[in-house]
C-alpha positions as CSV (number, residue, x, y, z in Angstrom):
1,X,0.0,0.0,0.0
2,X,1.6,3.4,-1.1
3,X,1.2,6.3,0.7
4,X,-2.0,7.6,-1.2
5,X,-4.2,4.4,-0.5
6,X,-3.4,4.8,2.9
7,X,-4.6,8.5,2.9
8,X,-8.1,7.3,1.6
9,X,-7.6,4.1,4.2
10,X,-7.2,6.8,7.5
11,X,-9.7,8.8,6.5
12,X,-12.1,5.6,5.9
13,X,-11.2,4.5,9.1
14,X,-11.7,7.6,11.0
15,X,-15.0,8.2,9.5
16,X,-16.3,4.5,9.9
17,X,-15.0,4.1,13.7
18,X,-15.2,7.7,14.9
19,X,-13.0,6.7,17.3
20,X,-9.7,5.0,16.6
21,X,-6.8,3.2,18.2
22,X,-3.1,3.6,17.0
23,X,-2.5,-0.1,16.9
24,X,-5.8,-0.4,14.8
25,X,-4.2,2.1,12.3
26,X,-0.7,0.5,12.3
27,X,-2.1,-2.9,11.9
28,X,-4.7,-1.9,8.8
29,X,-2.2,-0.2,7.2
30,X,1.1,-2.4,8.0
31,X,3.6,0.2,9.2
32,X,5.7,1.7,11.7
33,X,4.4,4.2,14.5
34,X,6.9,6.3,13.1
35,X,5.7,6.4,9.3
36,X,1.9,6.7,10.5
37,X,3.1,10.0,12.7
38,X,4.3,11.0,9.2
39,X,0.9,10.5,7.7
40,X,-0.9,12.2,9.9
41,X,1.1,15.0,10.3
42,X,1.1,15.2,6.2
43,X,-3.0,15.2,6.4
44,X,-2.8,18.0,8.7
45,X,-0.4,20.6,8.0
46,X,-0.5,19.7,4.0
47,X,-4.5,18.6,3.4
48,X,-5.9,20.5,6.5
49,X,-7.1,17.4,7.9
50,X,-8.8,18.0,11.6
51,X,-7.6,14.9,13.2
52,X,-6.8,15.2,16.7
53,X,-5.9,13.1,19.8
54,X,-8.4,12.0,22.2
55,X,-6.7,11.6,25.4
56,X,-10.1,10.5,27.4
57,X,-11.1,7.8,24.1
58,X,-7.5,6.6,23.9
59,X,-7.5,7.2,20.2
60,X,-7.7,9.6,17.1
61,X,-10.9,11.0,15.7
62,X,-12.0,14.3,13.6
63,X,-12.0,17.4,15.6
64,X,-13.8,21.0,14.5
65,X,-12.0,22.0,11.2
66,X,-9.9,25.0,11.6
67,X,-12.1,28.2,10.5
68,X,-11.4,29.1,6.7
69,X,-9.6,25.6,5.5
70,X,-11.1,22.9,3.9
71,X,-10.7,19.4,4.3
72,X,-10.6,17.5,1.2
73,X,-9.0,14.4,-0.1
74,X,-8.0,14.7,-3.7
75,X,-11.1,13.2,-5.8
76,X,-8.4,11.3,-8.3
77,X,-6.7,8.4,-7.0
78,X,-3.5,7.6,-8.2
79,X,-0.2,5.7,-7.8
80,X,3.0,7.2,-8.2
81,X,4.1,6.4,-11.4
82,X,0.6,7.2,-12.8
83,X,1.2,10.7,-11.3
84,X,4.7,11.2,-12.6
85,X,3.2,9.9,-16.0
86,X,0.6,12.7,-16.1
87,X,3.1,15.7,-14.8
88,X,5.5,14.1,-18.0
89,X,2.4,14.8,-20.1
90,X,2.1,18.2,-18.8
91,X,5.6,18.9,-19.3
92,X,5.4,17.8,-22.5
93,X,2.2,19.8,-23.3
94,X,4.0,22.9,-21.7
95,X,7.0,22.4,-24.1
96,X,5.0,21.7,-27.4
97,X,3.3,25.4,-26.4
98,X,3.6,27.3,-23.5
99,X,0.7,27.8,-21.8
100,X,-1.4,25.7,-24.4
101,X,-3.6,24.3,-21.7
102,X,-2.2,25.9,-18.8
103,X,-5.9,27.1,-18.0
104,X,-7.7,23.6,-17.7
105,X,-5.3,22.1,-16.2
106,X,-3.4,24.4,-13.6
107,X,-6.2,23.0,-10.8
108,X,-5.5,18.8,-11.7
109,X,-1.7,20.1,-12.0
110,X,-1.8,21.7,-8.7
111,X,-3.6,18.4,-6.3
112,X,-1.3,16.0,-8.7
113,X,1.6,17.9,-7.0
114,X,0.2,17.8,-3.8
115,X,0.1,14.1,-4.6
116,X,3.0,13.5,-5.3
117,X,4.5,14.7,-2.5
118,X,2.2,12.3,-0.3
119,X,4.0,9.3,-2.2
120,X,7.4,10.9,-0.7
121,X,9.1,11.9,-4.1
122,X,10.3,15.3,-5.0
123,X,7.9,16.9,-7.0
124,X,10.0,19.0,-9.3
125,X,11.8,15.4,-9.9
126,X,10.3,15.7,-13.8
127,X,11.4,19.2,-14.5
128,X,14.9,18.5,-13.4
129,X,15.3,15.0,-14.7
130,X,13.8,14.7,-18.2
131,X,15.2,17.0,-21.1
132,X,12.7,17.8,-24.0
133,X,15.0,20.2,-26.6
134,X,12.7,21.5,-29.2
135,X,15.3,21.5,-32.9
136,X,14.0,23.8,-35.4
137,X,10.7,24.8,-34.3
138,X,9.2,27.6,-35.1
139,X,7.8,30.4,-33.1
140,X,3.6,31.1,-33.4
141,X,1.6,33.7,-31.8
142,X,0.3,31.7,-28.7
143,X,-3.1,33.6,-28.6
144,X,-4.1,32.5,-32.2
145,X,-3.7,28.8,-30.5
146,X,-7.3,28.6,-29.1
147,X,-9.3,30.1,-31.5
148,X,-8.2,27.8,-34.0
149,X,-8.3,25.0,-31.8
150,X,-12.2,26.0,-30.8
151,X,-13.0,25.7,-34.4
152,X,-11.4,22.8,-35.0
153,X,-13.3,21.1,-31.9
154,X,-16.6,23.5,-32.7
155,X,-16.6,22.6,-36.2
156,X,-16.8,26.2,-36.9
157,X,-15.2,28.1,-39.7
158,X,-12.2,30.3,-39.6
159,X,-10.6,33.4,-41.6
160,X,-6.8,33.7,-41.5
161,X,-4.4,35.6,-43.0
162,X,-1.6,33.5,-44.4
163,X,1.9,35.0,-45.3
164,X,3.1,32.6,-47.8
165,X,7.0,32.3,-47.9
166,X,7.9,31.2,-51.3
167,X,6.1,33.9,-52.5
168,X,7.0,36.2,-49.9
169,X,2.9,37.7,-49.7
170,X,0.1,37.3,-47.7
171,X,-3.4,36.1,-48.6
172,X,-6.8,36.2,-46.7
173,X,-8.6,32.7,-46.7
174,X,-11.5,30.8,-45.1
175,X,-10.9,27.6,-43.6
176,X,-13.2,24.7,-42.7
177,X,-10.8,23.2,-39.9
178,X,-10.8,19.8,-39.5
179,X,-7.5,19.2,-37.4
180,X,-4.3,20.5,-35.4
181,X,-1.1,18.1,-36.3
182,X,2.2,18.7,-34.3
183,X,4.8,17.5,-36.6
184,X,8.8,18.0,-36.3
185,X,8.5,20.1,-33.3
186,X,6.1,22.6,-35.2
187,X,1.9,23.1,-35.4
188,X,0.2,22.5,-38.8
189,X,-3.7,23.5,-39.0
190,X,-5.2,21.0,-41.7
191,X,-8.6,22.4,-43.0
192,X,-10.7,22.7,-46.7
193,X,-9.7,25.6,-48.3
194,X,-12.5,27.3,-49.4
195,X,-10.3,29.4,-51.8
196,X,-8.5,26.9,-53.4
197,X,-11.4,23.9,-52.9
198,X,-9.0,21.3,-51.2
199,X,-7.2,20.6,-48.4
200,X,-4.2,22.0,-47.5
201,X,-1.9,22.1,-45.0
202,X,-0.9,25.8,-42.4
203,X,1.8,26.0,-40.4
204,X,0.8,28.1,-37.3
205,X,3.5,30.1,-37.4
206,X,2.2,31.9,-40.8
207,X,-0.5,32.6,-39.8
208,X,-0.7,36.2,-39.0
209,X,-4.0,36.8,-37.8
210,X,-7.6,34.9,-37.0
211,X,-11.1,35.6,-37.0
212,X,-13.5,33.6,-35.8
213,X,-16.8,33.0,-38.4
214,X,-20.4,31.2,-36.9
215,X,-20.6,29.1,-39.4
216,X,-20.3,25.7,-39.7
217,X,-17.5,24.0,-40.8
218,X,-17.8,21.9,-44.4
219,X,-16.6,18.5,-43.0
220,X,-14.0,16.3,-44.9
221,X,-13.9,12.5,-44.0
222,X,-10.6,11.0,-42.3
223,X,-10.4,9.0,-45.2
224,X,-10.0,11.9,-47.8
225,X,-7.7,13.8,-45.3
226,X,-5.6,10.9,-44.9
227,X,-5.6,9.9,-48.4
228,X,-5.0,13.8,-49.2
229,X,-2.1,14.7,-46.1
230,X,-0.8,11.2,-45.0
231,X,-0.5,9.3,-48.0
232,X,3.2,11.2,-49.0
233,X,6.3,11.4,-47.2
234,X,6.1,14.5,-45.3
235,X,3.8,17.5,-44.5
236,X,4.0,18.1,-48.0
237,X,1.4,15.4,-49.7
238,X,-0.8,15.1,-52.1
239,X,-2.7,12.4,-53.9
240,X,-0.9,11.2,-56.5
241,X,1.5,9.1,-55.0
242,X,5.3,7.9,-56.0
243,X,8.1,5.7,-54.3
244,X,11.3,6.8,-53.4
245,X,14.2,3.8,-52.9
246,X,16.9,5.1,-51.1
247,X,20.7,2.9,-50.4
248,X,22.1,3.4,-47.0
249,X,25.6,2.7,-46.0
250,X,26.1,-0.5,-43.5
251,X,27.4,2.2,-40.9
252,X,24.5,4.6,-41.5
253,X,21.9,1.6,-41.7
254,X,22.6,1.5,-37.8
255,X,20.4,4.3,-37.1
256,X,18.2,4.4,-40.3
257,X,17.4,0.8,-39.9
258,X,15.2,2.3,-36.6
259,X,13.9,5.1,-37.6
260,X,10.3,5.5,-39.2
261,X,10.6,7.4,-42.1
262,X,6.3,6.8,-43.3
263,X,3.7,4.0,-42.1
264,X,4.2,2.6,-45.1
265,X,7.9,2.0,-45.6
266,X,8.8,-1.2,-47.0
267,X,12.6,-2.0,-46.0
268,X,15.5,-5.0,-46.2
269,X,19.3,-5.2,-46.3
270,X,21.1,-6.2,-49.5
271,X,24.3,-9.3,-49.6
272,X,26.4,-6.1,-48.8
273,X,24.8,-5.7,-45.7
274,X,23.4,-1.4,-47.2
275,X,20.1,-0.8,-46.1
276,X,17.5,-0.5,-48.6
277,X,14.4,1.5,-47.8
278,X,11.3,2.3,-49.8
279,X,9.0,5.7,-48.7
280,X,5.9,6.9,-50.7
281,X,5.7,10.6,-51.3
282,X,3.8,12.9,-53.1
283,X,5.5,16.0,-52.8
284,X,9.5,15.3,-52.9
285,X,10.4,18.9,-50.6
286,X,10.5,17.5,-47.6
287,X,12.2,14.1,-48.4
288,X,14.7,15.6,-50.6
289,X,16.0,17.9,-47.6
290,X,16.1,14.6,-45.6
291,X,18.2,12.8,-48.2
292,X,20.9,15.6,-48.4
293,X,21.3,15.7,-44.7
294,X,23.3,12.5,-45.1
295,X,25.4,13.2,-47.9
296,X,27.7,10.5,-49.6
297,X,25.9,8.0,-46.8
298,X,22.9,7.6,-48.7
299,X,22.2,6.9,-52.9
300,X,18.7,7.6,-54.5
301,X,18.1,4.6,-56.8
302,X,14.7,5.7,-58.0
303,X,12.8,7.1,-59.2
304,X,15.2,8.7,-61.9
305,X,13.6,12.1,-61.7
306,X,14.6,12.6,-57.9
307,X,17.5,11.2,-58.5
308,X,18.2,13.6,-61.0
309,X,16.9,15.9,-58.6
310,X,19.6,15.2,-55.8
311,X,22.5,15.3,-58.2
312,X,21.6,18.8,-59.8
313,X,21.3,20.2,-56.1
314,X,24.4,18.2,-54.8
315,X,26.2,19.8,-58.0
316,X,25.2,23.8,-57.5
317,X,26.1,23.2,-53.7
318,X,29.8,21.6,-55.1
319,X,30.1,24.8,-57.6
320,X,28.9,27.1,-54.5
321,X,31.8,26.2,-51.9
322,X,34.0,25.9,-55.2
323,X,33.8,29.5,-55.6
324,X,35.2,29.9,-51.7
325,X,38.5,29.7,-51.6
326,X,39.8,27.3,-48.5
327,X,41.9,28.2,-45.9
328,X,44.7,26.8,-46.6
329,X,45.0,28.6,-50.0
330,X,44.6,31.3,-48.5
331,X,48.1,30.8,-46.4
């Protein structure tokens, strides 16, 4: 029994019996007279528990409660490890956005803690020991989070203003949201586009303002959207769907080999022991920034065209650091 379930077990006991005995309590809940002094003093100084001693009964039992605190067991029971599982999803939730739910769940946060401390481990145990470092993500303006996230729950339309980087403009569109995807340490807002009829894909952090519209949202099945946005390598996809097989080296197959590149990945080592891997895509953006990050450890075998692809990039980046002389010719 941890020291939660024997919180609830005092306070069953004391209500039950009115009145009772220390040796009752130590043998019910199988501990030391020491550890039960804990206990009690815990319920009193920490949860405002008005247990007192009764010299004349020979026992404990609830006195008056002290004017202007409340007495209240937690109403959610849980062990230690299911607490520090639920302040790792907070932390979590605080790093993917600050603040992103901090409102809803500041109250559960605050009795988990409290919790947590009753099972005798350090409550600020999960801040210090678990490291979450967000790579490349980009910063979004945290209060267009919750309107977008009401419509998407609301099924209410939206109108954003999108600044489109390769075009280096911004546009005005109305969305039908459908759903919020956190993807490589970065918010996407999948929706219809009623502009361009289909579905597309905003990051969050293009999106420079929202307003709100009452109006229902035109609903696209998970089907479609998956069909539409996960059938491609990527969070650039599309419908029309191609294969890319890509050649690792035996040393870099050590980490590729365990990595999941797309659901659908097909995979196997040749007789030279490279690693062979096969991702759909629709869109090659993405992939082909993923492929150059390895450089000569990895070969494109097909399809021609993005292998053409990789070799006409790897070539303007060879005649770019060409033009730089090194340092040693400069000596």
């Amino acid at each position: 029994m941890d020291r939660t379930e024997r919180f609830y077990r005092i306070d069953q006991l004391l209500h039950e019996r009115k009145v009772v005995h220390i040796e009752t309590f130590l043998e019910e809940l199988e501990i030391s007279r020491a550890t039960f002094k804990r206990d009690i003093e815990h319920l009193r100084d920490r949860l405002n528990a008005p247990i007192v001693w009764d010299r004349k009964a020979g026992g404990y039992c609830f006195g008056q409660p002290v004017a202007g605190s409340k007495y209240e067991l937690p109403g959610l029971w849980f062990n230690a490890s299911e607490i520090h599982a639920l302040l790792t999803m907070q932390h979590l939730l605080q790093n993917l956005g600050p603040g992103l739910l901090s409102p809803h769940v500041d109250p559960l946060l605050t009795r988990l803690k409290v919790l947590l401390e009753s099972a005798e481990i350090p409550m600020d145990s999960v801040e210090k020991r678990i490291r979450i470092l967000r790579v490349n993500a980009r910063s979004y303006e945290p209060e267009h989070f919750a309107p977008i996230a009401t419509a998407v729950l609301q099924r209410k339309k939206l109108e954003i203003s999108y600044y489109i980087r390769s075009r280096d403009e911004t546009q005005d569109r109305v969305l039908s949201p459908q759903r919020l995807t956190h993807y490589r340490d970065n918010w996407y807002l999948d929706a219809w586009c009623h502009l361009r009829n289909g579905i597309r894909s905003f990051s969050l952090d293009a999106i420079r303002r929202v307003r709100p519209i009452n109006e229902s949202a035109q609903d696209v099945g998970e089907r479609e959207l998956d069909e539409t946005l996960g059938a491609g390598y990527g969070i650039f996809s599309g419908k029309e769907v191609k294969w890319a097989q890509l050649r690792f080296t035996p040393q870099r197959a050590r980490w590729v080999s365990r990595e999941a590149w797309h659901p659908e990945q097909k995979s196997h080592y040749d007789a030279a022991g490279r690693y062979i891997l096969n991702v759909p895509y629709s869109d090659d953006r993405e992939l082909v920034m993923d492929i150059l990050k390895f450089g000569p450890e990895v070969e494109v075998l097909e399809p021609a065209a993005l292998r053409q692809r990789i070799v006409e990039l790897v070539g303007r980046t060879s005649e770019l650091y060409g033009k730089i002389p090194l340092a040693a010719d400069e000596n």
